[in-house]
C-alpha positions, 0 to 999 in steps of 0.5 A: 554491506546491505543492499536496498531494493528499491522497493525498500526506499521507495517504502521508506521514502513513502513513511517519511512523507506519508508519515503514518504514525501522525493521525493529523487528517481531517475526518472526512478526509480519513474516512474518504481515505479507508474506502480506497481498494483494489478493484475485484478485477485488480484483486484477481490480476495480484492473485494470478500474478503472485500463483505465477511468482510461486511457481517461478513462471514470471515474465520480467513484464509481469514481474515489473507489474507485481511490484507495480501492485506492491507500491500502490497497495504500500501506499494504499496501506500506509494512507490508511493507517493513518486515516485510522490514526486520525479516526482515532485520535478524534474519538472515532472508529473506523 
């Protein structure tokens, strides 16, 4: 029997709300929806907590907030997509 992480689900739940595959957004709404990221100051904390993680040297806290980062970035990926499907749909590029 496979075990789901709950990260797995909670992907999993995301897809099926978010539902990426459907580019039914308004315009604005996608374009709005693609200027979205990570600040820098983000950006570093990932990068300094996945050297700690490749060196084996995570703190239970640091590696709750790793997958943290991992939920929010999936999102993040999973609204974009769409965004883009939805850009697309309408004839235009994002």
């Amino acid at each position: 029997m496979s075990v789901i992480s709950p990260v797995d689900r909670g992907v999993e739940i995301l897809t099926r709300t978010i539902q990426p595959a459907e580019g039914n957004l308004p315009i604005e709404a996608a374009r709005s929806l693609l200027s979205f990221q990570l600040s820098p100051t983000d950006w570093e904390r990932v990068n300094d907590l996945a050297a700690k993680a490749r060196a084996g040297t995570l703190t239970l806290e640091e590696r709750a907030e790793l997958a943290e980062y991992e939920r929010i970035t999936c999102m993040l990926e999973l609204l974009q997509s769409k965004a883009r499907l939805s850009l697309k749909h309408a004839g235009l590029s994002s």
